[in-house]
Short mmCIF file of the C-alpha atoms (twelve columns), coordinates in Angstrom:
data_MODEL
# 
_entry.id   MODEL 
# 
loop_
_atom_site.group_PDB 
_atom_site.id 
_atom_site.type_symbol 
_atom_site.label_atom_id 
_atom_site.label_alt_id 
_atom_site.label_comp_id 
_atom_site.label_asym_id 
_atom_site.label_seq_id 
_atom_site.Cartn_x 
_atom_site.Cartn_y 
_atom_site.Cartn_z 
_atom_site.pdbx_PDB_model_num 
ATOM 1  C CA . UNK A 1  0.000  0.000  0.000   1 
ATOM 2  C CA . UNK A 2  1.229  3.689  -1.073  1 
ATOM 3  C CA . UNK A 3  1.102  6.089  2.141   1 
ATOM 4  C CA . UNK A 4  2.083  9.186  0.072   1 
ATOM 5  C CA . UNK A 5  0.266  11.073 -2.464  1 
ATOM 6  C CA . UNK A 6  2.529  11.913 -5.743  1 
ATOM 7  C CA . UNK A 7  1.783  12.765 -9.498  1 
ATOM 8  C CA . UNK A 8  1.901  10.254 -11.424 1 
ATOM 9  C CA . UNK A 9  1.567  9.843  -15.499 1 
ATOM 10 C CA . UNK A 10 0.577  6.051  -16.668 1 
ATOM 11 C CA . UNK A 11 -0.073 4.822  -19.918 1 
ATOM 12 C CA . UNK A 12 -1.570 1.210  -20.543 1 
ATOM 13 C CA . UNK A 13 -1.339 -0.919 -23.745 1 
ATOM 14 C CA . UNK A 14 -1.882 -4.579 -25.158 1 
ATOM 15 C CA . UNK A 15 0.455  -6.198 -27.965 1 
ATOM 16 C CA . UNK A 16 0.333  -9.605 -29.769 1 
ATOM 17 C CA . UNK A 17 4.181  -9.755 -29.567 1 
ATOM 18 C CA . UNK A 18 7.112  -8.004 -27.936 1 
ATOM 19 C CA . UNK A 19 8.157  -6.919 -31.285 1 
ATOM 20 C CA . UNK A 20 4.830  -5.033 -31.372 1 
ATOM 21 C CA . UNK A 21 5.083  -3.731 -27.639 1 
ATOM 22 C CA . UNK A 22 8.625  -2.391 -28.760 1 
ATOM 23 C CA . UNK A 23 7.118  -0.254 -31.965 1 
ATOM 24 C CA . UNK A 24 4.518  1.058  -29.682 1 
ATOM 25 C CA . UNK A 25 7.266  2.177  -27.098 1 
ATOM 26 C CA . UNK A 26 8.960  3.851  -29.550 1 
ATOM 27 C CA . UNK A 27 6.047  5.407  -30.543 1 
ATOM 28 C CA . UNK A 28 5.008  6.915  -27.263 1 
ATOM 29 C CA . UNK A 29 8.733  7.884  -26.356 1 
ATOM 30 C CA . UNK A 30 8.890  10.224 -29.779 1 
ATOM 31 C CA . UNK A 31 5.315  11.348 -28.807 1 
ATOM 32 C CA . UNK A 32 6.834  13.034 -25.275 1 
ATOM 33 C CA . UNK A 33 9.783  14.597 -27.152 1 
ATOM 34 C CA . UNK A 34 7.126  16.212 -29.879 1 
ATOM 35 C CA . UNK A 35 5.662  17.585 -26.974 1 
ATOM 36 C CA . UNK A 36 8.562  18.720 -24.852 1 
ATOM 37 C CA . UNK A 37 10.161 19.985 -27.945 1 
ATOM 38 C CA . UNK A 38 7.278  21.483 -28.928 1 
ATOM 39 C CA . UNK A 39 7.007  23.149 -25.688 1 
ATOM 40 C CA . UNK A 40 10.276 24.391 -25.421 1 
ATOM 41 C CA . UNK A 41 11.038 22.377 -22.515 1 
ATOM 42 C CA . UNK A 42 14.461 21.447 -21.676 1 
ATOM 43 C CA . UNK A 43 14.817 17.550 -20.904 1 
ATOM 44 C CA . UNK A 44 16.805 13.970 -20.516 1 
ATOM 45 C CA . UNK A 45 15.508 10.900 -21.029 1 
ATOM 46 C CA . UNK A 46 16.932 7.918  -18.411 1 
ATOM 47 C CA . UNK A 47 16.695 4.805  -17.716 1 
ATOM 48 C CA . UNK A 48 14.484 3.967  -14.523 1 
ATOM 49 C CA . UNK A 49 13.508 0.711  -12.761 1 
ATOM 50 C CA . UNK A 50 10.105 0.511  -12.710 1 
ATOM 51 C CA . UNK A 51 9.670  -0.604 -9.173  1 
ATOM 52 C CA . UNK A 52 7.778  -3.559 -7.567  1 
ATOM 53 C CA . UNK A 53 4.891  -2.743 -9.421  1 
ATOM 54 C CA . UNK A 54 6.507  -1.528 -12.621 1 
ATOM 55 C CA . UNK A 55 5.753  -3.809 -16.354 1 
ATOM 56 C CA . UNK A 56 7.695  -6.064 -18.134 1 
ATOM 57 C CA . UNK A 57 9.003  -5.259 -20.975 1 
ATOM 58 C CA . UNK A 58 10.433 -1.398 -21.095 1 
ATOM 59 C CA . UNK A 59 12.133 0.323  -18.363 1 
# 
């Protein structure tokens, strides 16, 4: 159980493969930097575990 409240962005998806979960990946990850860019926001993409409750594939 969570005790703390935080922001939090998630983003849910189904694939038939991993080679399809990959594409769509990809495709989300270019969608944030459209955005950011778009924006004018300065950023860094990282790699992150994705915790206890994190998904498999991506992290």
């Amino acid at each position: 159980m969570r005790g703390r409240e935080f922001i939090m962005k998630d983003a849910y998806s189904f694939h038939v493969d991993r080679a399809d979960c990959d594409r769509e990946y990809e495709n989300m990850f270019a969608t944030y930097r459209r955005i950011f860019d778009r924006c004018g926001l300065r950023y860094r993409p990282v790699e992150a575990d994705t915790g206890a409750i994190g998904a498999v594939g991506r992290t």
